[in-house]
N, C-alpha and C positions, 0 to 999 in steps of 0.2 A: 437646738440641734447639736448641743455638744454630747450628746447621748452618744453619739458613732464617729471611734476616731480612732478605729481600728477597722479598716473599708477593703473588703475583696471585690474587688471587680470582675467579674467574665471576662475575660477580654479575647475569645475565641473558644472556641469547641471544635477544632479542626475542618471547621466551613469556610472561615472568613475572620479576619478581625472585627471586636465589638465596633460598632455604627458611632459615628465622632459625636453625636448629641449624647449616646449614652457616656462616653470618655469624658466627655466636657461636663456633664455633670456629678460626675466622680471627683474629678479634680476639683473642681469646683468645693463639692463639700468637704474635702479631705482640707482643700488651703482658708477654707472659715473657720475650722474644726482644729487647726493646728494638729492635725491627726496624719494618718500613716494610711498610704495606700499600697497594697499589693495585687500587681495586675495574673490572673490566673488563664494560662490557655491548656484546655484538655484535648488530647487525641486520643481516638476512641482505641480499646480495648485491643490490643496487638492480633487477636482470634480475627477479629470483624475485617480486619484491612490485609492481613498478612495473604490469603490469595488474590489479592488485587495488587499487592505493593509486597516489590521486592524487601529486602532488607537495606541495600543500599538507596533504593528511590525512598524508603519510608527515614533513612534518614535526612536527607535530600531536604525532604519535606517538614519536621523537625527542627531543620538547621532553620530554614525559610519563617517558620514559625519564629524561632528563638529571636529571627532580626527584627520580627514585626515589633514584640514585645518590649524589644530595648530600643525600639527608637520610640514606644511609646511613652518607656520610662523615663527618656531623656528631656520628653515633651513636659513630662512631671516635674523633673527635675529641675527646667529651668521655669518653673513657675512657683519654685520655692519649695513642692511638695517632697517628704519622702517616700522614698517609693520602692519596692522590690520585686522582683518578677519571679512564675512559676509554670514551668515549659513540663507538664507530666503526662504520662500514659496511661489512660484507662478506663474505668466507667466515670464518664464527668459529675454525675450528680454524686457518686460516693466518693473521688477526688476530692471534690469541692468541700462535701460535708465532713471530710478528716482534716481539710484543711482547718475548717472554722473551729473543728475541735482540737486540734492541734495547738495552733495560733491565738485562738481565742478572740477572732473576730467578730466585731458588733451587729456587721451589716455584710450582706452579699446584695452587689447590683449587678442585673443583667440586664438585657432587652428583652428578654423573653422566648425569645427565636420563634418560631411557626411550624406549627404541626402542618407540614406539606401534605401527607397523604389525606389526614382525618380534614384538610381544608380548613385546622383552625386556628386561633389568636397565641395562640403559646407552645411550647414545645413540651415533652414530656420531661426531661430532664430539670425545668421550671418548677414542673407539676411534681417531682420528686422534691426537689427542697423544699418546695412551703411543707410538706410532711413529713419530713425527717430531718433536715438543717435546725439546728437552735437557736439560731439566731433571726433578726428580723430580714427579710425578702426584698427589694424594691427592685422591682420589674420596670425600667424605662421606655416610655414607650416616646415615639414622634410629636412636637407639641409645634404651635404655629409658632409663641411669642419663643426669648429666654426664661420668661419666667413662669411661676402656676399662677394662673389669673382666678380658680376655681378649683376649692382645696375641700375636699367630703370627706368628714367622719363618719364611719358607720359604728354604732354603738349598740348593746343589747342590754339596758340595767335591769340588775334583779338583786335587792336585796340583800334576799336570802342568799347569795352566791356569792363570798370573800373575792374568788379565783376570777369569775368573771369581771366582779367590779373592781379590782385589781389592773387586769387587765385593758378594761373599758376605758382607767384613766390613765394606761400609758397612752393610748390608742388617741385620748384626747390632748393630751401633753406633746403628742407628736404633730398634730396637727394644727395645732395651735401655735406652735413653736415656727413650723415652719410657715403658715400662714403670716406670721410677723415678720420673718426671713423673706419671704416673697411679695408682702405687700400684696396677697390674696383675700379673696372672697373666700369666707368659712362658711361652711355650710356641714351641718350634723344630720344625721339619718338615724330612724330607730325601725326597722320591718316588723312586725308584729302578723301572728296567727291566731285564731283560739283556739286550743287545744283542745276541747269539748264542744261539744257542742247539745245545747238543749233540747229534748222533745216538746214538741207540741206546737203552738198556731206559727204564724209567722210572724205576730207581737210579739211573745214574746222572745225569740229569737231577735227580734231588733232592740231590744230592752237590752239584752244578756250580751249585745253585739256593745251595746252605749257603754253600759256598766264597767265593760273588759277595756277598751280604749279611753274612757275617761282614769282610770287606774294605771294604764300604762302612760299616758300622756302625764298622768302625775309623777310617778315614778323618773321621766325622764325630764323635768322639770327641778325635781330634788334634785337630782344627777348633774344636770349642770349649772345648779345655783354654784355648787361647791366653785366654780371657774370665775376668774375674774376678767375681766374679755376688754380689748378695747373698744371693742364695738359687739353690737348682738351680734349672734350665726344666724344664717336663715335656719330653723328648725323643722323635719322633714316628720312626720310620722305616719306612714302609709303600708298598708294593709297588703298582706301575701305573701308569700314565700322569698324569704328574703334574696336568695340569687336572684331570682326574677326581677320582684321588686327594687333591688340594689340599683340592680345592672340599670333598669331603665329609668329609674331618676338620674341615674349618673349622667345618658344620654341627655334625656332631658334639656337638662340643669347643665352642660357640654362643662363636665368637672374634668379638670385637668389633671389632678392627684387623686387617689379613692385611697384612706388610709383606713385600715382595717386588720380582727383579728384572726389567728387561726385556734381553735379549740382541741383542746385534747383532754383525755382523760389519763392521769396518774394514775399508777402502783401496778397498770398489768404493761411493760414493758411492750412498746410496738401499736398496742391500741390509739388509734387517732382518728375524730373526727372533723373533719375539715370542710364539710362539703358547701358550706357557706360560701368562703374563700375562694375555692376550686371553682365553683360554680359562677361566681363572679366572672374569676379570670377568664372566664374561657368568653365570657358573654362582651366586656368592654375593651375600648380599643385604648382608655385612658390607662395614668400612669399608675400602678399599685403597691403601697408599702404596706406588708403585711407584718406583725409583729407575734410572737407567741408568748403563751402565759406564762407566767412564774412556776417552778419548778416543772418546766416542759422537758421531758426523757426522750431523747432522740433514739429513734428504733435501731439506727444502725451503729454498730458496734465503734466505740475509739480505736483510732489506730495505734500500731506497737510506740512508746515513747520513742525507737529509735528514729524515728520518721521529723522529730521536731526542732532539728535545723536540717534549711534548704544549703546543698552544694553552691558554693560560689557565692559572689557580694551580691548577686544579683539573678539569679536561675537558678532551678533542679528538674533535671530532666530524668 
């Protein structure tokens, strides 16, 4: 896990400060990682609140913020980590994402917040950076124990695909990694579809069905011989649309981490398909670290370089 050791945290979106299990495990990997945490809280977009809040209550409010964040850094602070904090105005998920391009951070961790209206498991601002942030995602969610007791890779080998199988073995490398950090149960997933499908009896259709899953089962077999393990992973390889499918072996199998990738395609700037990922998230209620591929182009623009120091030893508002 010494992969992230350059760590933004959420630590507010002008609702509430971040939830103490997500804090404590930020701190947490920041002081194993001998790495560097910067706690971020965003208030939404001056347009959004300015007829509801004056200018001096929207300072008010601000200020209140700013105290949360430094006594959260202080909490850092004396637990050896270092720490910096970032009190800014505006759309959070493009905030965030200038941040990372700014700074140059490994890792963004949030909770995820809830889509209160849509009734659902994450917020849209979440759902913004797994698709435009470049860096990896981990969404903290509520867990019973401190630690992951039940840790799932989901994987997709193919060959013929550099980028995914690139990919595949960060995906693995992270999971594995932190399953030794955790004194977790591993467990790997591969969803599989056919993507044709044969004319004719319903033989051969179960023939063509054997043929296609004895090939992927191979595939994914080559995939993680390459792994030295200290123990086997339970190996999962089950049939359907992988959100669906994902989501409910996750249940299942009551995994505590789902580490997993999100997909894009290079060279047409802004094109990304993610709906694997997306689709997940919105479906489990466990914890998810998403990572994206090698040479992922984030759609939304860098910020101007004057932007890349924050005011103060400690805030920029």
């Amino acid at each position: 896990m010494k992969r992230f050791r350059n760590v933004l945290l959420v630590a507010g979106l002008g609702d509430g400060p971040v939830p103490g299990y997500v804090f404590d495990r930020a701190l947490s990997l920041a002081r194993r990682n001998e790495g560097k945490l910067t706690l971020i809280d965003v208030f939404p977009t001056p347009a959004l609140v300015t007829k509801a809040l004056s200018r001096e209550t929207l300072e008010h409010v601000l200020s209140g913020r700013r105290e949360t964040l430094l006594r959260l850094a202080e909490a850092a602070q004396e637990e050896g980590v270092e720490v910096e904090t970032d009190l800014v105005v505006g759309r959070p998920f493009l905030e965030i994402t200038h941040r990372v391009q700014s700074f140059e951070h490994d890792l963004v961790m949030t909770d995820g917040g809830r889509d209160q209206a849509a009734g659902g498991l994450v917020d849209s601002t979440t759902m913004h950076l797994m698709r435009s942030c470049p860096c990896a995602i981990w969404v903290v969610r509520p867990q019973l124990g401190k630690r992951y007791t039940r840790i799932l890779a989901a994987i997709d080998p193919d060959p013929t695909d550099p980028r995914r199988a690139s990919l595949d073995r960060k995906i693995m490398e992270l999971a594995v990694s932190l399953a030794k950090l955790e004194a977790s149960e591993l467990h790997v997933v591969h969803a599989w579809t056919l993507h044709a499908v044969p004319v004719g009896s319903s033989e051969i259709w179960k023939r063509w069905e054997e043929t296609a899953r004895t090939e992927v089962k191979r595939r994914l077999c080559k995939f993680l011989a390459e792994y030295t393990l200290d123990s086997d992973p339970q190996v999962h390889l089950v049939g359907g649309k992988p959100p669906l499918a994902i989501s409910r072996l996750a249940g299942e199998k009551r995994i505590d981490l789902l580490v997993m990738g999100t997909v894009c395609r290079t060279g047409i700037r802004g094109f990304f398909i993610g709906n694997t990922a997306e689709g997940v998230l919105r479906r489990v209620d466990c914890s998810l670290l998403t990572v994206k591929p090698e040479g992922f182009v984030s759609p939304t623009e860098s910020p101007p370089k004057t932007q890349n120091a924050p005011v103060g030893p400690h805030h920029r508002d």
